[in-house]
N, C-alpha and C positions, 0 to 999 in steps of 0.2 A: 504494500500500500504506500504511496506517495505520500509525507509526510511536512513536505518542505511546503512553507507557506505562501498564501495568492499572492504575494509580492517576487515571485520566480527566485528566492533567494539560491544561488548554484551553491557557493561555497562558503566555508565557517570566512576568509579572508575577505568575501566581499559584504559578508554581514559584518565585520568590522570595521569596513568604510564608512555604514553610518554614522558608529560611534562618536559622539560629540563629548568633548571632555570641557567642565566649567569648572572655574577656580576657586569656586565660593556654595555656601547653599545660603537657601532662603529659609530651611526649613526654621520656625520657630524650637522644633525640640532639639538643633543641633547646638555645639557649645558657641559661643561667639565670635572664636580666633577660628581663622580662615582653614578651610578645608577641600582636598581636589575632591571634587564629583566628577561622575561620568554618567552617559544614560544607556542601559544596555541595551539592546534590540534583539528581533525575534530570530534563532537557530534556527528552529525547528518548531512549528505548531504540532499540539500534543492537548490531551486530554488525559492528562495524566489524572487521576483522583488523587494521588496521594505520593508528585514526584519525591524523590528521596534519591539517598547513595550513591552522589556524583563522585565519579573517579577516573582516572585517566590511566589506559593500560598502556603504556608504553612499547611493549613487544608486538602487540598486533594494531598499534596507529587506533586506537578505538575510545571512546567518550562510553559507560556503562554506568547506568543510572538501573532506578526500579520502581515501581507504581507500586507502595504498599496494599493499599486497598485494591488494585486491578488483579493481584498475584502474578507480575510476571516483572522480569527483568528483561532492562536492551541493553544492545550493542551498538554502538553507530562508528562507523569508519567515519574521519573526517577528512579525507579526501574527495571518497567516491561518494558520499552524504547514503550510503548507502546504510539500511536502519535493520535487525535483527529482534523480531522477541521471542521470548522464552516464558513460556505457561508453567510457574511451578505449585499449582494446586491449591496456594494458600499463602496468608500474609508472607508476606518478606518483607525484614528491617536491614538488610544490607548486604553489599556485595562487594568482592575483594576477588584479584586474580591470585591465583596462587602459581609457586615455581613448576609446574607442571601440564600450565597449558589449561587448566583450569579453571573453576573459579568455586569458591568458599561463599557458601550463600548459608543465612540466618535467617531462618524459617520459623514457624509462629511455634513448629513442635522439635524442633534440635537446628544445629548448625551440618548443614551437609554440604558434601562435594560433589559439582552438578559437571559431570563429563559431556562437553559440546561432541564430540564421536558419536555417542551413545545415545547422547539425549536423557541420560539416567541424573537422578538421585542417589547420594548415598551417606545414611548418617554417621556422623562423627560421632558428635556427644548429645546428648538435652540436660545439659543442667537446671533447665525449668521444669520436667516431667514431673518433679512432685507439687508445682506450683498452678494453682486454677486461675485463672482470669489473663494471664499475664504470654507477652510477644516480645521476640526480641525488635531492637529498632537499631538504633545506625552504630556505627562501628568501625575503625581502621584498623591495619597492621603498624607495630610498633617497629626501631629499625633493625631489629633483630629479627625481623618477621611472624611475632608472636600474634593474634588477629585479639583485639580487644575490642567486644561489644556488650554495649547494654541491653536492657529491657526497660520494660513500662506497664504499665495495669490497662487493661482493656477499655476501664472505665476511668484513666488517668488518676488510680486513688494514690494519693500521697505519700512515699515512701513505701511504698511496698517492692521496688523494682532494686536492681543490681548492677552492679559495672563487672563483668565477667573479662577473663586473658583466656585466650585460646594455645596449647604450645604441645606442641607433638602430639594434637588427639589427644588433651587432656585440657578441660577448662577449673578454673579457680576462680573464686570469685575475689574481688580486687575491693569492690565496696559497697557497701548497703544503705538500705535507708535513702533509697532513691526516689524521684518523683518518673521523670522521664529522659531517660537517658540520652545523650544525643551527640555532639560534635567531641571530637578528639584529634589533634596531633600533639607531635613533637619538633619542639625545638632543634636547630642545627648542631647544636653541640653535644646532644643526645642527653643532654641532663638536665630536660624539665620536660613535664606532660601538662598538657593545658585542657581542659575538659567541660564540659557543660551538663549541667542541669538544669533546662528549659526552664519552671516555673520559679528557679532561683534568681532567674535574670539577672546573670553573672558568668563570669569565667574562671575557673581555679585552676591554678597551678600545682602542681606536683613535683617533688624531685622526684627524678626517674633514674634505677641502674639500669644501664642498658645489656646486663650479662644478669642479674637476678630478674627481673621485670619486675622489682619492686618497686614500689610508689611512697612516698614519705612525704610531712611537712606542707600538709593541705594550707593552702592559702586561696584571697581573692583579689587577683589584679586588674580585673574589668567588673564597672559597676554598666549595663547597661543604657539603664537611667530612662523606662519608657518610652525608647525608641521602636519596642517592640520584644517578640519572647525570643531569643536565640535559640538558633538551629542548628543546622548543620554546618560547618566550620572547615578551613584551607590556613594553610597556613603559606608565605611566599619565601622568596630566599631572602628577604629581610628579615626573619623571623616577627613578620607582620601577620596578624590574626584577621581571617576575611569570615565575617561571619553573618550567615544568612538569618532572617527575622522576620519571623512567623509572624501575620498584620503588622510587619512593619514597610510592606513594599521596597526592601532594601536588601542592598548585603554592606555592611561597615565593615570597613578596613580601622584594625584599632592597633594600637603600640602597646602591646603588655607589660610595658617597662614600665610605662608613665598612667597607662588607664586611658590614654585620650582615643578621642575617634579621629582621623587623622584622612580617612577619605569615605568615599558614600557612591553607590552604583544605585541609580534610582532603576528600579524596574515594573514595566506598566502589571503588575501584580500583584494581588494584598499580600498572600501566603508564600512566603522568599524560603524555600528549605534547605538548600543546599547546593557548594560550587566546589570546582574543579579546576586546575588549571591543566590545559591542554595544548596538544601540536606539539611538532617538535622543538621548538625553543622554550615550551611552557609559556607562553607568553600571551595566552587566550584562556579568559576563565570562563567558563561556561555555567550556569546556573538552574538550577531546577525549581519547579515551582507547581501548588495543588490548588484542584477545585474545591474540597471538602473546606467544610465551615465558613461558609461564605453564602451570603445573603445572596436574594432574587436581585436588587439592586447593584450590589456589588459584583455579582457575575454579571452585569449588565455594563456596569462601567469598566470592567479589567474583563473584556471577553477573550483575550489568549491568556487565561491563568489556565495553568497546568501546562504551557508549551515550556520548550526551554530556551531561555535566552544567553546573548552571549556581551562579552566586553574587552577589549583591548586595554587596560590599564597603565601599560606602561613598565611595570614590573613583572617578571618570571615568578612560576610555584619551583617546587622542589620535586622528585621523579615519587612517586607511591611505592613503598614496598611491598613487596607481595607475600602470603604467607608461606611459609616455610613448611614441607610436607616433611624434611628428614630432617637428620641431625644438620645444627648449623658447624661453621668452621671455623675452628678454634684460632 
């Protein structure tokens, strides 16, 4: 199915020709010292219910996102704009390629390995199996390749969810007392994890070893401050935090050092879930976006929510690692 929108857009570079970059916002809820914006524009129209799990495969040139609510994950080459889905039977909270050609996908009832050959499933672990109500949700690999995802309650109850490490086909669970688990990376120097809990509206820091996968000495370096609920989260080779905002119509670029917001991608969308930086120089961040929770009005005035849109920023992401199936190298 033809997926590219009535504006004949061919390739992800000539939807970056639109992009318009402003030195300033208007918005009242922004701080008052100056800030670069940009305004993204449309990838890909989509219908996504519940985009999510932007990530960039590197090995096979590919942008792989996944429609929670729809049950399936894509693929899209960004050369030949050419789109792939995959039906996997029920929720999925994220997707990750693994060093095998594969991909690790976190399923509402375990974390399995979905072989493209085969077309098959296959379960790792469920450490949710003795838990009712509850699915996992977004999740990356650490740079060790260990896949760390969380969960959330079906009916968003408060603290009932988890931050789980995935590492040789064995999950752990990292921390409790969660609400809705959500955006994750790592710093360049591999000794900080930075992490989200949606309805904290905040960012925390972690020290992270990069040989035990432990995590220590929770703090918070980003107050988001009503700009919206943080999502799903990029981090670039400034070790600058791009974080999508569920009704905030945005993704903020913030400095975890200082807490400021530092730039602003406006996108014609209420529900901002989750970005990517993609292509081969990473120099294109691609962004996901849903229709769920959204008013008759509001899907009136944002009618490409759920497509994915994209932005030329100016700055490079860093390459995704992918999870590790064997021992790593010492």
């Amino acid at each position: 199915m033809n997926l590219l929108n009535a504006l004949g857009i061919l390739s992800l570079s000539f939807a970056l020709v639109a992009c318009q970059a402003k030195s300033e916002s208007s918005d009242s809820n922004i701080p008052d010292s100056p800030i670069q914006e940009w305004n993204a524009t449309v990838y890909l129209e989509m219908q996504n219910q519940l985009g999510e799990g932007a990530i960039w495969n590197h090995e096979t040139n590919e942008f792989w996102h996944i429609d929670i609510e729809g049950k399936k994950f894509f693929t899209t080459n960004i050369q030949t704009q050419e789109q792939k889905s995959f039906d996997v039977g029920q929720r999925i909270g994220t997707i990750v390629p693994n060093n095998l050609g594969q991909a690790v996908v976190a399923l509402q009832n375990g974390l399995f390995t979905y072989d493209f050959e085969s077309n098959t499933q296959d379960l790792i672990v469920n450490p949710l199996d003795s838990l009712s109500n509850i699915r996992f949700n977004d999740g990356k690999c650490d740079p060790a390749g260990r896949l760390w995802v969380g969960s959330m309650g079906l009916e968003q109850e408060a603290y009932r969810a988890s931050l789980y490490s995935l590492d040789q086909g064995k999950a752990q669970q990292q921390l409790d007392s969660i609400t809705i688990s959500n955006g994750i990376v790592w710093a360049k120097d591999q000794k900080t994890m930075y992490y989200i809990d949606t309805p904290d509206e905040n960012v925390k820091a972690y020290d992270y070893d990069v040989v035990t996968g432990k995590i220590s000495n929770e703090r918070i370096v980003i107050e988001i401050g009503g700009l919206g609920y943080p999502d799903g989260m990029a981090i670039d080779s400034e070790d600058m935090l791009w974080i999508a905002l569920w009704n905030g119509n945005m993704v903020g670029r913030w400095n975890p050092q200082s807490g400021e917001l530092i730039g602003k991608v406006d996108v014609p969308a209420h529900n901002i879930t989750s970005c990517a930086f993609v292509g081969a120089q990473l120099d294109s961040l691609i962004i996901t976006t849903a229709r769920v929770d959204m008013s008759e009005d509001e899907l009136e005035n944002f009618p490409l929510a759920g497509s994915l849109f994209v932005v030329m920023p100016g700055v490079t992401g860093v390459e995704s690692t992918f999870y590790q199936t064997g021992p790593r190298a010492q």
